[in-house]
Structure formats: C-alpha cells, structure tokens
PyMOL Python script that loads the backbone (N, CA, C, O; Angstrom):
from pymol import cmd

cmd.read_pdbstr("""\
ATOM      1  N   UNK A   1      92.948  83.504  91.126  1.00  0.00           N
ATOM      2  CA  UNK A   1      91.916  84.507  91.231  1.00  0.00           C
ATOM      3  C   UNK A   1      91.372  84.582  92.655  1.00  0.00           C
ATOM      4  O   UNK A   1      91.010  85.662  93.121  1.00  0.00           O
ATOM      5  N   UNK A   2      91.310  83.401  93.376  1.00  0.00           N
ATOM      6  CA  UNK A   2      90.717  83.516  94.857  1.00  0.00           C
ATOM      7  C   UNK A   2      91.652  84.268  95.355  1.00  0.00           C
ATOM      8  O   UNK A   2      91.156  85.338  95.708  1.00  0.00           O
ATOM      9  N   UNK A   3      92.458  84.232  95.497  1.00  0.00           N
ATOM     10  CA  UNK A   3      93.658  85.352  96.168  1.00  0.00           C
ATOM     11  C   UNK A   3      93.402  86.302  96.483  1.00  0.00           C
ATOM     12  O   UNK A   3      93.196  86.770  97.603  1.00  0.00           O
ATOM     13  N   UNK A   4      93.365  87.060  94.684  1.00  0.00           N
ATOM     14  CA  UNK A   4      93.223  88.037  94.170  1.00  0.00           C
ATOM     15  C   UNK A   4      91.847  88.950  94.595  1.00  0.00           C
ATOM     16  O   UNK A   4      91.789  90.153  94.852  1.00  0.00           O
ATOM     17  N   UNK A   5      90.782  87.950  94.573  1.00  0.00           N
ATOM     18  CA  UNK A   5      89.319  88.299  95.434  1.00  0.00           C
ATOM     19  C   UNK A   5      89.472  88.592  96.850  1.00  0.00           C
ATOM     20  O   UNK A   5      89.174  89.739  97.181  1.00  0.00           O
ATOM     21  N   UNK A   6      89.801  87.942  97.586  1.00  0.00           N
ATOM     22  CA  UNK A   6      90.342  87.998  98.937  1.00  0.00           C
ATOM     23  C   UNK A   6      91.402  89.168  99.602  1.00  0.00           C
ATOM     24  O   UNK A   6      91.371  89.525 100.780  1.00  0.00           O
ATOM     25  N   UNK A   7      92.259  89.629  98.655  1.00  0.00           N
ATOM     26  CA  UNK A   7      93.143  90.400  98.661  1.00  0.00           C
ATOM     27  C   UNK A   7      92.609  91.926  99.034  1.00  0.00           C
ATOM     28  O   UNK A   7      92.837  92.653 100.000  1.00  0.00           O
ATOM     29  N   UNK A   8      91.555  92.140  97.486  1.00  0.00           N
ATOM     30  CA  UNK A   8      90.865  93.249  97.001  1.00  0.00           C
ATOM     31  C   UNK A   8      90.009  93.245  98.418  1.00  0.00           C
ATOM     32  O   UNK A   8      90.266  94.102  99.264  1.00  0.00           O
ATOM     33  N   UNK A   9      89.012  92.279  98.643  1.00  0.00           N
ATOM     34  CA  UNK A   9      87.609  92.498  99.938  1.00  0.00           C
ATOM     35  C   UNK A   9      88.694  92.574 101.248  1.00  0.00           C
ATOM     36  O   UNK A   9      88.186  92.623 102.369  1.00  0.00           O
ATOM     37  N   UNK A  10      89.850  92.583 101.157  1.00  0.00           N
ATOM     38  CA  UNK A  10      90.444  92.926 102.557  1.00  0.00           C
ATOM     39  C   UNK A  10      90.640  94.698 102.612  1.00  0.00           C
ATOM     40  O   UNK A  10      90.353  95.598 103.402  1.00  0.00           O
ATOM     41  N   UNK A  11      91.334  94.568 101.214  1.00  0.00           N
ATOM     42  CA  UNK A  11      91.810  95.959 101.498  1.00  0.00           C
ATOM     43  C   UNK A  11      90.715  96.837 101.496  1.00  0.00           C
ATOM     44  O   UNK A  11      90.763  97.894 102.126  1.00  0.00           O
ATOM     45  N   UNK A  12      89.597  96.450 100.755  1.00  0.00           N
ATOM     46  CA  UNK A  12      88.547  97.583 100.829  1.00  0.00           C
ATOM     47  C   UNK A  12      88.525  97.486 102.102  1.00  0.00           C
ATOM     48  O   UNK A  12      88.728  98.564 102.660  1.00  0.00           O
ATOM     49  N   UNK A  13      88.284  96.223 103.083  1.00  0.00           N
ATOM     50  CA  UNK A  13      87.818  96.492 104.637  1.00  0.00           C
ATOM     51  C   UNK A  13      88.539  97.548 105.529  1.00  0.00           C
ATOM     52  O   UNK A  13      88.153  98.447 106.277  1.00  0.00           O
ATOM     53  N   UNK A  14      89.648  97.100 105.167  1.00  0.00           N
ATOM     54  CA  UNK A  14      90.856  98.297 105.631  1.00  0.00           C
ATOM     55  C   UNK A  14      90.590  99.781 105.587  1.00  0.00           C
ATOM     56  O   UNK A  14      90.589 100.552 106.546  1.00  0.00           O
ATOM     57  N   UNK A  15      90.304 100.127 103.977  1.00  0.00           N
ATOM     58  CA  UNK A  15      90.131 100.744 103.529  1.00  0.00           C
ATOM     59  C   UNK A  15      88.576 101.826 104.364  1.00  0.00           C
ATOM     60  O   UNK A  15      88.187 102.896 103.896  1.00  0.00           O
ATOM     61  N   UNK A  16      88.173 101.363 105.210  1.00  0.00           N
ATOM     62  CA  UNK A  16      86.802 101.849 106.217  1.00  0.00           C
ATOM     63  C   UNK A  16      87.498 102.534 107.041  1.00  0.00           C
ATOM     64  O   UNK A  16      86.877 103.316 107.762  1.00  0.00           O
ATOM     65  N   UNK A  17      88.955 102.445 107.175  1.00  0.00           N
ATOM     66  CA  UNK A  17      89.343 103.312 108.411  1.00  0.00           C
ATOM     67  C   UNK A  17      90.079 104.809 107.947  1.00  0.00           C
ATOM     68  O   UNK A  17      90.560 105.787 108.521  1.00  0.00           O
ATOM     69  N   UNK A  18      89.837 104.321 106.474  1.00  0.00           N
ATOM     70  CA  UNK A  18      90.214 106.203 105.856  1.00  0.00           C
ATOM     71  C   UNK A  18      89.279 106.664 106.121  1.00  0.00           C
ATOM     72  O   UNK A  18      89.489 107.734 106.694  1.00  0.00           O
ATOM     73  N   UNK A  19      87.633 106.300 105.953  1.00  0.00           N
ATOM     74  CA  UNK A  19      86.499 107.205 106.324  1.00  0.00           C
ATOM     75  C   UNK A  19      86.560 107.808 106.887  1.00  0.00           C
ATOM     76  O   UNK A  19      86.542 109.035 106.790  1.00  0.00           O
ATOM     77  N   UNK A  20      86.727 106.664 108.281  1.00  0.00           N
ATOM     78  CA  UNK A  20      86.429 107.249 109.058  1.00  0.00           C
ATOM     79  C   UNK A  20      88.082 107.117 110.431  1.00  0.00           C
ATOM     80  O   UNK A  20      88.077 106.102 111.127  1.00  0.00           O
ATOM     81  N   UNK A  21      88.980 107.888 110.598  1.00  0.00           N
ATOM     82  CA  UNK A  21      90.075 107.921 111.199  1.00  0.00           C
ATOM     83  C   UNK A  21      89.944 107.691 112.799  1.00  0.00           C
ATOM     84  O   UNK A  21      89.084 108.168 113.538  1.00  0.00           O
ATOM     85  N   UNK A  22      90.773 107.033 113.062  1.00  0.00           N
ATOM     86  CA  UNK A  22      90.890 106.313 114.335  1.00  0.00           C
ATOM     87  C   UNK A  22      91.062 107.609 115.511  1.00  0.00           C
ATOM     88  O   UNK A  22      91.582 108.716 115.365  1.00  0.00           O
ATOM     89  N   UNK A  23      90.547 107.123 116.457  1.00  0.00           N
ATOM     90  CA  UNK A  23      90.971 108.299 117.136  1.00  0.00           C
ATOM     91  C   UNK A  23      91.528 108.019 118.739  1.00  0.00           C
ATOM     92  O   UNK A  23      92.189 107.038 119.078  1.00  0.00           O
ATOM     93  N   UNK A  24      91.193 108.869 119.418  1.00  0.00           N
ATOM     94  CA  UNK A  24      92.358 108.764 120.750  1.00  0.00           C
ATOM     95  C   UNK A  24      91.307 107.402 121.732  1.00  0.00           C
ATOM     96  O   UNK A  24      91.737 106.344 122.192  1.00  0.00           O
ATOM     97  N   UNK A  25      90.129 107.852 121.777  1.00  0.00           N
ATOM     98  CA  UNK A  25      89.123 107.345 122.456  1.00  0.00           C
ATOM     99  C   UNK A  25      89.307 105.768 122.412  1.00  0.00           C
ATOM    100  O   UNK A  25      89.189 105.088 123.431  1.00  0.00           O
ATOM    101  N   UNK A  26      89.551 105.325 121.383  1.00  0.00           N
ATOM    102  CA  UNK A  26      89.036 104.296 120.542  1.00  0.00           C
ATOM    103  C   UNK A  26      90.656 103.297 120.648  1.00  0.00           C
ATOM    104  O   UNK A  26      90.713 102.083 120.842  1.00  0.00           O
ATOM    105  N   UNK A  27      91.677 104.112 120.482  1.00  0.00           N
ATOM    106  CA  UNK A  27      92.832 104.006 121.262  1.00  0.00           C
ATOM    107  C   UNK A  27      92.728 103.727 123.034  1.00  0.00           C
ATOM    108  O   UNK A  27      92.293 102.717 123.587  1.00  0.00           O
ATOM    109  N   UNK A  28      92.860 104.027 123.188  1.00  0.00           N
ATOM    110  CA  UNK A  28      92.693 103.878 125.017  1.00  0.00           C
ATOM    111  C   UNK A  28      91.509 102.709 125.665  1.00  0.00           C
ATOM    112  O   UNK A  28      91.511 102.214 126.792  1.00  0.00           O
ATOM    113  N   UNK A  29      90.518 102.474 124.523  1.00  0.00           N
ATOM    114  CA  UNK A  29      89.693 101.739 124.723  1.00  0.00           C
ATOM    115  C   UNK A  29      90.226 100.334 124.628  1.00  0.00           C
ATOM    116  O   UNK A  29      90.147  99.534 125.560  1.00  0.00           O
ATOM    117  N   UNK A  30      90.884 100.012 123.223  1.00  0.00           N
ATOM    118  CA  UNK A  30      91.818  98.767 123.081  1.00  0.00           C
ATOM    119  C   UNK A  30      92.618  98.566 123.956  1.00  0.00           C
ATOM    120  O   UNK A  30      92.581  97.472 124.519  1.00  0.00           O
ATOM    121  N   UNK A  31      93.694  99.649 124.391  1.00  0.00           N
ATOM    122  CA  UNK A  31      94.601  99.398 125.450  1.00  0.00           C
ATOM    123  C   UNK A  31      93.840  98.290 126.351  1.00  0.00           C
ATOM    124  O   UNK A  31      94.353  97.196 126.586  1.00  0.00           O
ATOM    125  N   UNK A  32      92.367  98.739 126.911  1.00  0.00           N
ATOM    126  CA  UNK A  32      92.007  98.050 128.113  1.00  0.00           C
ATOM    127  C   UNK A  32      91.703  97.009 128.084  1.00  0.00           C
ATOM    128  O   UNK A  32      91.400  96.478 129.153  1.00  0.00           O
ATOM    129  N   UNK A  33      91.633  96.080 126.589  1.00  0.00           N
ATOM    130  CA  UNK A  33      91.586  94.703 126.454  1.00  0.00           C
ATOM    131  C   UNK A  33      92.663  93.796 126.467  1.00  0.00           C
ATOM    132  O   UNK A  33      92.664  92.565 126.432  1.00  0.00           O
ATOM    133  N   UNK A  34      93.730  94.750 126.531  1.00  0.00           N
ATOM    134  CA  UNK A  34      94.827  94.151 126.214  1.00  0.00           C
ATOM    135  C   UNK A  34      95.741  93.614 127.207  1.00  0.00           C
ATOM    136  O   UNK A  34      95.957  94.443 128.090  1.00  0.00           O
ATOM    137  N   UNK A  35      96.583  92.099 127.428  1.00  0.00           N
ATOM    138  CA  UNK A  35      96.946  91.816 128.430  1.00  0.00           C
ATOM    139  C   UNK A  35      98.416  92.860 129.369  1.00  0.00           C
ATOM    140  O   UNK A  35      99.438  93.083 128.720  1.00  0.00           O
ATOM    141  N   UNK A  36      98.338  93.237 130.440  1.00  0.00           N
ATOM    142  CA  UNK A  36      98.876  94.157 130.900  1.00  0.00           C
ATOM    143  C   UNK A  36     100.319  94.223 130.175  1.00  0.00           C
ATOM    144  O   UNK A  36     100.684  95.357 129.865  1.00  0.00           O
ATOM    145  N   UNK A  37     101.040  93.333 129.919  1.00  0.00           N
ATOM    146  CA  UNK A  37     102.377  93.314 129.233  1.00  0.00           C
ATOM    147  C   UNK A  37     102.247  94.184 128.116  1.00  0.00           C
ATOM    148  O   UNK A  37     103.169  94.924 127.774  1.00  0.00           O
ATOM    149  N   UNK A  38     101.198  94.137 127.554  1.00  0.00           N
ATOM    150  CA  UNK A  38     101.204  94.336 125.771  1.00  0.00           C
ATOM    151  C   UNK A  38     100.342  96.220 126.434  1.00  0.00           C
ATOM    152  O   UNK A  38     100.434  97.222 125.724  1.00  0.00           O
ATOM    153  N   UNK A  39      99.750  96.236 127.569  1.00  0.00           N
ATOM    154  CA  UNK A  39      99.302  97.326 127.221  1.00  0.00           C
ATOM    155  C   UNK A  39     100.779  98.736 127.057  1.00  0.00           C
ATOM    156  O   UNK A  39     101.026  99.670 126.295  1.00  0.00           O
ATOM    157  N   UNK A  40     101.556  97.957 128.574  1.00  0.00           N
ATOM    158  CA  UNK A  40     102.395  98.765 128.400  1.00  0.00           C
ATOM    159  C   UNK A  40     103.299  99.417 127.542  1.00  0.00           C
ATOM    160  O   UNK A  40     103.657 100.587 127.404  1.00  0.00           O
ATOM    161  N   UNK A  41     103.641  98.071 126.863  1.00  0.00           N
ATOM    162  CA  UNK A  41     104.132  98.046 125.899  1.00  0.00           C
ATOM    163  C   UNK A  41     103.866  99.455 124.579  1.00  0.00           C
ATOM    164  O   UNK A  41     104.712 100.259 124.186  1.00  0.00           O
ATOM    165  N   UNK A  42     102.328  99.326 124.134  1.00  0.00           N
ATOM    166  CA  UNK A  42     101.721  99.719 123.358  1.00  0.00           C
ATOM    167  C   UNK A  42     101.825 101.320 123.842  1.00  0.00           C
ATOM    168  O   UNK A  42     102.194 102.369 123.314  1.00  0.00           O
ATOM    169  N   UNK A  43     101.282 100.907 125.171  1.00  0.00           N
ATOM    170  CA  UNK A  43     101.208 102.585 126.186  1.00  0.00           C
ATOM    171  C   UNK A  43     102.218 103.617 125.744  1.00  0.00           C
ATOM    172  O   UNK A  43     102.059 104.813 125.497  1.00  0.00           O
ATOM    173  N   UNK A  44     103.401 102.783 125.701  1.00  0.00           N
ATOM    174  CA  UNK A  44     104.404 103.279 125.726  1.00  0.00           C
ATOM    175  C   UNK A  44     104.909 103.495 124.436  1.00  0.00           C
ATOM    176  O   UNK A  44     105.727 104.410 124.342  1.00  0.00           O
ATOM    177  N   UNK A  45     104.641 102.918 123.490  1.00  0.00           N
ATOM    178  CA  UNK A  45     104.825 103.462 121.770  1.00  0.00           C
ATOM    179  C   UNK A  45     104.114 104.274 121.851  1.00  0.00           C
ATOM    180  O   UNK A  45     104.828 105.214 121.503  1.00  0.00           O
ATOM    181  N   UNK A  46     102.601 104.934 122.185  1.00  0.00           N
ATOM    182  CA  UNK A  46     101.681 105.659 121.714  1.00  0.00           C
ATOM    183  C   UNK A  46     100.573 105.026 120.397  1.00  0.00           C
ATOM    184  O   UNK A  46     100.596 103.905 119.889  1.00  0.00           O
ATOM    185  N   UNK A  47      99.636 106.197 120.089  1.00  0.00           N
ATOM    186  CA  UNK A  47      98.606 105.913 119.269  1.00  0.00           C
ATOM    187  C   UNK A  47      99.502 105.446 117.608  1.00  0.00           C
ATOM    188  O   UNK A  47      99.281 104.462 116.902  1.00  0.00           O
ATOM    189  N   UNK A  48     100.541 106.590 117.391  1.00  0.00           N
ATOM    190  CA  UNK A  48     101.360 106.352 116.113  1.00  0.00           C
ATOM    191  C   UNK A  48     101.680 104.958 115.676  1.00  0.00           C
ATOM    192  O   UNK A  48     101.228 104.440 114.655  1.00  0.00           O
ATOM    193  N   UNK A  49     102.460 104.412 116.492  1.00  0.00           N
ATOM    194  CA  UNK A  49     102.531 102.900 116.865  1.00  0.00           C
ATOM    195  C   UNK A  49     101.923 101.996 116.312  1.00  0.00           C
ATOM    196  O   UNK A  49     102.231 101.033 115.610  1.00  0.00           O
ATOM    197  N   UNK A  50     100.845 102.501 116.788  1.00  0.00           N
ATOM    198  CA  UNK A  50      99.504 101.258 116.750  1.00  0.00           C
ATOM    199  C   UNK A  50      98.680 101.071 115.828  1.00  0.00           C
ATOM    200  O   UNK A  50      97.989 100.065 115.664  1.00  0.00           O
ATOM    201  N   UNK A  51      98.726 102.502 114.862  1.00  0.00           N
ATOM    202  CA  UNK A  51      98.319 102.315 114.281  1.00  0.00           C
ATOM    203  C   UNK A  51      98.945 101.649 112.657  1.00  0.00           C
ATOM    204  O   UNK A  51      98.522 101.987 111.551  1.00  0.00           O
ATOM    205  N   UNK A  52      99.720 100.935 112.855  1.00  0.00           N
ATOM    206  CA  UNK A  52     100.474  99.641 111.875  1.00  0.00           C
ATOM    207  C   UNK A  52     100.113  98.038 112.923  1.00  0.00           C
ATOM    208  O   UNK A  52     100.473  96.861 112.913  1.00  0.00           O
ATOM    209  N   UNK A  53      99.447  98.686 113.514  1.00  0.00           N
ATOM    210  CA  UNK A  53      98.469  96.862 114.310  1.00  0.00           C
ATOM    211  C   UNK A  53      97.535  96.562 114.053  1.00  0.00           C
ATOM    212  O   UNK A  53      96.568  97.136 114.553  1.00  0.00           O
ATOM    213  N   UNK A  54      97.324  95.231 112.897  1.00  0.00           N
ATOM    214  CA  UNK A  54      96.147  95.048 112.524  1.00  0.00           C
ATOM    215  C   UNK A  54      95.015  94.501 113.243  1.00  0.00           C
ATOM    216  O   UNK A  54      93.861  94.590 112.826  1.00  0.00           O
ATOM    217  N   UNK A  55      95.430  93.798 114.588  1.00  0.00           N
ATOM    218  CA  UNK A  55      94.684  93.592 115.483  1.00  0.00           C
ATOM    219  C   UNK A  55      93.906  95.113 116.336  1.00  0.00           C
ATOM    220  O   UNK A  55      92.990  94.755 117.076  1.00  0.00           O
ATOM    221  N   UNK A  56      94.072  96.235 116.331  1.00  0.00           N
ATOM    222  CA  UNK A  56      93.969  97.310 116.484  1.00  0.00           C
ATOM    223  C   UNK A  56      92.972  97.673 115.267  1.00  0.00           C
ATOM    224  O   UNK A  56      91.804  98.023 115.439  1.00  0.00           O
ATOM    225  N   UNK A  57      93.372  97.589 114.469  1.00  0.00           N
ATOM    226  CA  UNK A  57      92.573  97.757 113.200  1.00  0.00           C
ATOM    227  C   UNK A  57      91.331  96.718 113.319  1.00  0.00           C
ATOM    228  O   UNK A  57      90.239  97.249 113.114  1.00  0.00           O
ATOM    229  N   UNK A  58      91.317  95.953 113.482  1.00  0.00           N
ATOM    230  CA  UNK A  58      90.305  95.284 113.947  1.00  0.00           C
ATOM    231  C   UNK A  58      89.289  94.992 114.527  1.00  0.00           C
ATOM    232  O   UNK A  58      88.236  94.395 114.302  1.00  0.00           O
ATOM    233  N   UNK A  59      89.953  95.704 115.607  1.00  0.00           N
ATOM    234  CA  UNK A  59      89.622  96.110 116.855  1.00  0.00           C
ATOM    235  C   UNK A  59      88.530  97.308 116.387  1.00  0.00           C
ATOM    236  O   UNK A  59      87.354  97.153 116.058  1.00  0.00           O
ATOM    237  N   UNK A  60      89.083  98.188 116.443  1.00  0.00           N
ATOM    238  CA  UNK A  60      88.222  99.898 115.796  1.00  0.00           C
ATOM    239  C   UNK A  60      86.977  99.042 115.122  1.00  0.00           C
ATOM    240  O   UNK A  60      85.946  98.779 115.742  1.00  0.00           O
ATOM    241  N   UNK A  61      87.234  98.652 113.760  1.00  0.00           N
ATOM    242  CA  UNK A  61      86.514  98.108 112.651  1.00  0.00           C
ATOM    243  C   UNK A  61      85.341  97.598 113.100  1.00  0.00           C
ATOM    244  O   UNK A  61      84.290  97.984 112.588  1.00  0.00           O
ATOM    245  N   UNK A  62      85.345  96.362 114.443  1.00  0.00           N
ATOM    246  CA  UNK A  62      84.491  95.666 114.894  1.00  0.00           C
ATOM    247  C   UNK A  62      83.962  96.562 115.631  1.00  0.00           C
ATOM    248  O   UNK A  62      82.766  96.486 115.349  1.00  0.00           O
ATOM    249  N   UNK A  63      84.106  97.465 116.493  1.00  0.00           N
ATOM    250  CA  UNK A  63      83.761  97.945 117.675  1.00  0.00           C
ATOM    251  C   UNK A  63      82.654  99.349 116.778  1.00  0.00           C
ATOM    252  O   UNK A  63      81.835 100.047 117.375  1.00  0.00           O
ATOM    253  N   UNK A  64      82.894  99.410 115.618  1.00  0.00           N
ATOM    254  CA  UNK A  64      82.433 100.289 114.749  1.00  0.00           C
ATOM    255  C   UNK A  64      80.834  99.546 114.116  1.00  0.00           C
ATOM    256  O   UNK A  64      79.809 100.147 113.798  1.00  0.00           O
ATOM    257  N   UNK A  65      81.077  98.244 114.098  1.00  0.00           N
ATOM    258  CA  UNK A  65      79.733  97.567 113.649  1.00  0.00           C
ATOM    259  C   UNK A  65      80.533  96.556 112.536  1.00  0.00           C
ATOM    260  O   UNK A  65      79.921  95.619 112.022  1.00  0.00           O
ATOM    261  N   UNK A  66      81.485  96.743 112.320  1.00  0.00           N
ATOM    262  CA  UNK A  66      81.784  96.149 110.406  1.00  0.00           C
ATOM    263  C   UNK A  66      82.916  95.272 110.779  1.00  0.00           C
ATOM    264  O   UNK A  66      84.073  95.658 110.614  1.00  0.00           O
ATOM    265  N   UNK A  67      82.556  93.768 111.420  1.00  0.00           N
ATOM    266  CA  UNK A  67      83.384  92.820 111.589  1.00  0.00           C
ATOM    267  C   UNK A  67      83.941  92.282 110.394  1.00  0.00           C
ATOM    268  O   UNK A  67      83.171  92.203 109.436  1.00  0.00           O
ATOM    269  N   UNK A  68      85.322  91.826 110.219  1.00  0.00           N
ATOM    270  CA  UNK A  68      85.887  91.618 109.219  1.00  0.00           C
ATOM    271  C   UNK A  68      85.087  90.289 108.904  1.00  0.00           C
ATOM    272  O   UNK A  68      84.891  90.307 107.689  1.00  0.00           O
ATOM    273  N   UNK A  69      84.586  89.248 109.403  1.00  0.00           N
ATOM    274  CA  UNK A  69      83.689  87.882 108.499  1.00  0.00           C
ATOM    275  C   UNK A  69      82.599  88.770 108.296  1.00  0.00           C
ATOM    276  O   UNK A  69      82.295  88.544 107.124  1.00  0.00           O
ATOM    277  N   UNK A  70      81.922  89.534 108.669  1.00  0.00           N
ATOM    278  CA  UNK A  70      80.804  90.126 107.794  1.00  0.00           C
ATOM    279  C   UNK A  70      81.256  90.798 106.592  1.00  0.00           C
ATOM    280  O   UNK A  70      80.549  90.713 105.588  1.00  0.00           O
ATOM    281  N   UNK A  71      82.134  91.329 106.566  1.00  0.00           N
ATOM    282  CA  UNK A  71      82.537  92.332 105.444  1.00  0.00           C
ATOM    283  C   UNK A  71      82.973  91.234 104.435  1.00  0.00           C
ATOM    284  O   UNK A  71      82.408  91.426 103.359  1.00  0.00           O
ATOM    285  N   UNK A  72      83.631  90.356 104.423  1.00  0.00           N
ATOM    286  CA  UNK A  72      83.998  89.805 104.028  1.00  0.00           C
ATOM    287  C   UNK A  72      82.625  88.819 103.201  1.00  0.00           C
ATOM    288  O   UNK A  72      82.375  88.718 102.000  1.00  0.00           O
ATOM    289  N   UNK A  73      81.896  88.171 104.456  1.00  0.00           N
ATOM    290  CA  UNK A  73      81.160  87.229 103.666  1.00  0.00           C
ATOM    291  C   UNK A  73      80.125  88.692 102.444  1.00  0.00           C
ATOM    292  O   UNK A  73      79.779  88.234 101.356  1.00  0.00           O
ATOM    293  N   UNK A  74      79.864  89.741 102.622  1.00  0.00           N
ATOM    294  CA  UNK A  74      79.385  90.180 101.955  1.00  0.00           C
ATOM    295  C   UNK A  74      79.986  91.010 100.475  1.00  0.00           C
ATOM    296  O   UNK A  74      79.300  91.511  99.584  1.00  0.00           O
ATOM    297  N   UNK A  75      81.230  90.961 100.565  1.00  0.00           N
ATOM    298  CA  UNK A  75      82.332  91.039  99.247  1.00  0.00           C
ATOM    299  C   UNK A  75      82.513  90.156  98.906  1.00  0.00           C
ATOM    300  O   UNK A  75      83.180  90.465  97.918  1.00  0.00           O
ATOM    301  N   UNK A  76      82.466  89.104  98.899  1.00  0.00           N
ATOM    302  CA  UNK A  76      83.190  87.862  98.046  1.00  0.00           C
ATOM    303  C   UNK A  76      81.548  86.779  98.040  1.00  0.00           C
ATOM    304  O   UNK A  76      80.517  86.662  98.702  1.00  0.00           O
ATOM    305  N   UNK A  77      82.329  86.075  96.601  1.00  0.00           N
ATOM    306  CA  UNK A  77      80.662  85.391  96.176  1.00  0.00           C
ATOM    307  C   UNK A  77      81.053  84.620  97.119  1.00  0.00           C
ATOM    308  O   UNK A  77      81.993  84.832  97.885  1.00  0.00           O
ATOM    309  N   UNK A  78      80.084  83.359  97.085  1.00  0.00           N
ATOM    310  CA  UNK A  78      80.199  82.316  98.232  1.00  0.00           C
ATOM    311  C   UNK A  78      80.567  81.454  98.454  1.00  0.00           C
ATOM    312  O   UNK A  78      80.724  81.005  99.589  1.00  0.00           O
ATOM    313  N   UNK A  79      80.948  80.692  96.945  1.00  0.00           N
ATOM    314  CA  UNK A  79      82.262  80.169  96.869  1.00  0.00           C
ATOM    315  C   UNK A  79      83.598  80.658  97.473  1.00  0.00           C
ATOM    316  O   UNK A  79      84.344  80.012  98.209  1.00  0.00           O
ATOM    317  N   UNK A  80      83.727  81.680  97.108  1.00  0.00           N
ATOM    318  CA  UNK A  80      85.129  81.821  97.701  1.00  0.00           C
ATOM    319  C   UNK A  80      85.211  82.212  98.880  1.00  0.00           C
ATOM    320  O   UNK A  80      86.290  82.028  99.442  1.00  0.00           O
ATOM    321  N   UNK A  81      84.195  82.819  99.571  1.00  0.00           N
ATOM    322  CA  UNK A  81      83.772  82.834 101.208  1.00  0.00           C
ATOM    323  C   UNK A  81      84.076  81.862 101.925  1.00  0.00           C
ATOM    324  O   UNK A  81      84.789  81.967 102.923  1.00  0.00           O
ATOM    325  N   UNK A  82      83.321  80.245 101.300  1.00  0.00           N
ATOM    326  CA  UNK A  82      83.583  79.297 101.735  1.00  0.00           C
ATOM    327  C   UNK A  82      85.026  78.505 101.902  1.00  0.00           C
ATOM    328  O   UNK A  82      85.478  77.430 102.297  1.00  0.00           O
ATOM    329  N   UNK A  83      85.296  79.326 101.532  1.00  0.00           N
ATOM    330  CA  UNK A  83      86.534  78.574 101.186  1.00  0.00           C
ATOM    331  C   UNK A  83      87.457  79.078 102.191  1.00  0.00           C
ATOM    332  O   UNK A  83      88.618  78.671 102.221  1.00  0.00           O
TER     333      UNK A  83
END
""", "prot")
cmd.dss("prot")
cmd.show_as("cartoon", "prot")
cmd.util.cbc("prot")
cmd.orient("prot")
C-alpha cells in the first residue's frame, strides 16, 4: 500500500503541469541552470524534448511555488511521509 500511496501523491504532483502547461519562458529559464554540456544538448532537442525530463518537470513545479517534498508531505499521512 505505501507504494501505492506514493505512486498516486506523485502523479497527482505531475499532474499540476496539465493545469497549468509549460511554456517557452520557463523553458529557456532551466536551460540557464543547466551545466553548459547538457544545455546544449537540450538546446538542441528543443522544448518537445524536454518535456519527458522530469528534472525539468521539477524544475517548472518548484519555480511555480509547489516543491515536490511539500506536495508530497501534504498528500500522504505521516507515516508514510516518513518513511
């Protein structure tokens, strides 16, 4: 069942970026954290790309207000938080 809890409070987190859709800005912004190898890299796939990077996803999510340990500690009881 912890899994299963964990599983569900991820995907809902995920699930914040149907709201609200990623956009170019927010794209280009990550690029600039990123170490020059990986920007190019990324540069060079485009936004399409990236957006199957969950560190990217992450990225947006946090930069949005809704860090994945907050979301998290506030979906799951506290047992399984703790854990």
């Amino acid at each position: 069942m912890l899994l299963v809890d964990i599983a569900l409070a991820l995907r809902s987190y995920y699930d914040e970026l149907r709201r609200h859709p990623i956009t170019e800005a927010e794209f280009q912004a990550w690029l600039q954290t990123l170490p020059p190898a990986l920007r190019a890299q990324y540069s060079i796939r485009g936004i399409a790309h990236s957006l199957t990077s969950v560190p990217f996803h992450e990225y947006c999510l946090d930069c949005r207000g809704c860090s994945r340990t907050d979301f998290l500690r506030g979906h799951l009881s506290a047992d399984t938080f703790a854990r």
